[in-house]
C-alpha positions in Angstrom: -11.1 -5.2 6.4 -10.1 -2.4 8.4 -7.2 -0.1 9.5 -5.3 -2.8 11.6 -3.8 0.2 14.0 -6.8 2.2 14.5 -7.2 2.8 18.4 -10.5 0.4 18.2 -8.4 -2.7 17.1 -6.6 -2.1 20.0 -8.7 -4.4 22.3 -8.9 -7.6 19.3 -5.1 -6.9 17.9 -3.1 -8.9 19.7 -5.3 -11.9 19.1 -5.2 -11.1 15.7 -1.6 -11.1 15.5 -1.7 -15.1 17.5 -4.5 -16.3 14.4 -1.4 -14.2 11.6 1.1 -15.9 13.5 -0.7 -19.3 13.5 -1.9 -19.0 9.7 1.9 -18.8 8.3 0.2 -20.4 4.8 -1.3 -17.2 4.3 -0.2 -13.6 3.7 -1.5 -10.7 5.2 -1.5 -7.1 4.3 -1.7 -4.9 7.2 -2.5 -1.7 6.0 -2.6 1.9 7.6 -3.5 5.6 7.9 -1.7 5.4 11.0 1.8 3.9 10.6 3.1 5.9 14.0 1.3 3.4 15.6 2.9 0.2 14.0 6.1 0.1 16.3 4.5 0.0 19.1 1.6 -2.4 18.5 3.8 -5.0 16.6 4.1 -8.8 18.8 6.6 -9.6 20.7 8.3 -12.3 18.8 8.4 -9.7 15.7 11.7 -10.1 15.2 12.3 -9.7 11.4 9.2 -9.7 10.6 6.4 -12.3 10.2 7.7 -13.9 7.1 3.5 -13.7 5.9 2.9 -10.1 6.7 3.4 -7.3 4.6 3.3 -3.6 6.1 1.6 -1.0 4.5 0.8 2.5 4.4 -1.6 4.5 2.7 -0.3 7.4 0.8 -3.2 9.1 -1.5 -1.0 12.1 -2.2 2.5 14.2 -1.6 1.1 15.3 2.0 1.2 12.2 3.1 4.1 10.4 1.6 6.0 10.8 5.1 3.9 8.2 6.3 6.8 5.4 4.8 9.1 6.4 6.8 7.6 4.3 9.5 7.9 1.3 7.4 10.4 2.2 6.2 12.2 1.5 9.6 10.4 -1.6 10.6 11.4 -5.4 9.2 9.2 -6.8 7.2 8.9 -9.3 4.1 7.1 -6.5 2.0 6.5 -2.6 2.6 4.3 -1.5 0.4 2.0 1.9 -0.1 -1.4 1.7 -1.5 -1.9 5.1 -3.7 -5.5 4.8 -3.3 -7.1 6.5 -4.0 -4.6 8.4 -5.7 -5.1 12.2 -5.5 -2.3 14.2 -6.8 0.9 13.4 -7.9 3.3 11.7 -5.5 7.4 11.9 -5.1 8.6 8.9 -3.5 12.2 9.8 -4.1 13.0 9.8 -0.3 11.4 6.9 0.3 11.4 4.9 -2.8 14.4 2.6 -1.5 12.4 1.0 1.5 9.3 0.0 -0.9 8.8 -3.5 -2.6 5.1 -2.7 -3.7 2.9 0.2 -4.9 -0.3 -0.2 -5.4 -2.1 2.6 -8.0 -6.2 3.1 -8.2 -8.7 5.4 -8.8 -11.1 6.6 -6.3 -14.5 4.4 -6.7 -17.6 6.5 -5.8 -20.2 7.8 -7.5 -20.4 10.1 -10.5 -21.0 13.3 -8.4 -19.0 12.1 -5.5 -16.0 10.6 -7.0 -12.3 12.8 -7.1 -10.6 12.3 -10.7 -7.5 10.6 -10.7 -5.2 11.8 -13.7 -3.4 9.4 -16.0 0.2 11.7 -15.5 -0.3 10.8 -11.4 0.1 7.0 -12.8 2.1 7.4 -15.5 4.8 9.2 -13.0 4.4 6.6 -10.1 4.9 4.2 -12.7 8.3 5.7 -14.0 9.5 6.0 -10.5 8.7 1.9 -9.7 10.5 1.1 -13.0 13.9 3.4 -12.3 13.9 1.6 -8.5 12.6 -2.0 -9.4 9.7 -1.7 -7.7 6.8 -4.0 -8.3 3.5 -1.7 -9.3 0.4 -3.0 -9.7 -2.4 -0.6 -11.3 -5.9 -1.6 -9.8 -8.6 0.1 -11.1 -9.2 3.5 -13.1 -11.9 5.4 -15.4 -12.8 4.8 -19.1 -15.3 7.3 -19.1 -17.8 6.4 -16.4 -16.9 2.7 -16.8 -14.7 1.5 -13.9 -11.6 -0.7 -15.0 -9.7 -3.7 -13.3 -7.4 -4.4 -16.2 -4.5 -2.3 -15.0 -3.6 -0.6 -17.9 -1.4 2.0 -18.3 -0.9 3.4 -21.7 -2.0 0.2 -23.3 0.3 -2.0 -21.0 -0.9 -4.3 -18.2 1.0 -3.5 -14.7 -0.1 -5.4 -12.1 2.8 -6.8 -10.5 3.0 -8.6 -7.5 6.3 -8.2 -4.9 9.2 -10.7 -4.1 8.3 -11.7 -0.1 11.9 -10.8 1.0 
């Protein structure tokens, strides 16, 4: 696990991309701080898109939610963001129309170290995937000090998974 277009991949990341290529039975989700880099480090016979790889960008608040437009561009079976950890409250309006997935989760540190996440960031993420059929998929948050997989939102499960387009 790593960021797939960080300038120290470079020298391994076309040989990844041969072994993606080559493993079509499996899915993979190439994920990124850095999406101005994707263009220009996809393979060759890109074309539409690897039908097993998913693009993704992380977006942890509103001062980065720009960072979609350059999947937003790019074909690809899935674009998805990964609001994670999620620290402030995020408008996808403008960009909302080029994602299939969202992923939602707390930060996971400890006590002292970790930044709260707030139900309301969720909760309006949420209401934005619904209103733009967007699959969401809530992975962890905070009862107290106990850390949570179940994906609940107000009492509801939401851990969806995409349509691979």
């Amino acid at each position: 696990m790593s960021d797939f277009l960080h300038k120290d991949a470079d020298d391994w990341r076309n040989e990844a991309w041969k072994i993606i290529h080559e493993c079509s039975n499996l899915d993979w989700l190439v994920l990124t701080k850095r999406p101005e880099r994707i263009a220009e480090h996809l393979p060759a016979d890109w074309g539409y898109g690897y039908p097993n790889v998913w693009l993704g960008v992380t977006v942890e608040s509103q001062a980065y939610v720009d960072r979609i437009s350059h999947i937003g561009k790019l074909p690809a079976a899935v674009r998805f963001v990964s609001a994670e950890p999620l620290l402030g409250p995020i408008d996808f309006s403008d960009h909302i129309q080029c994602i299939d997935w969202v992923i939602t989760g707390c930060e996971q540190a400890g006590k002292n170290k970790r930044r709260p996440m707030e139900d309301d960031w969720v909760r309006g993420i949420r209401n934005q995937c619904d209103a733009a059929s967007v699959a969401l998929f809530h992975k962890q948050h905070y009862s107290g000090t106990t850390l949570m997989h179940d994906g609940k939102i107000d009492g509801e499960t939401r851990q969806a998974f995409p349509i691979a387009g």
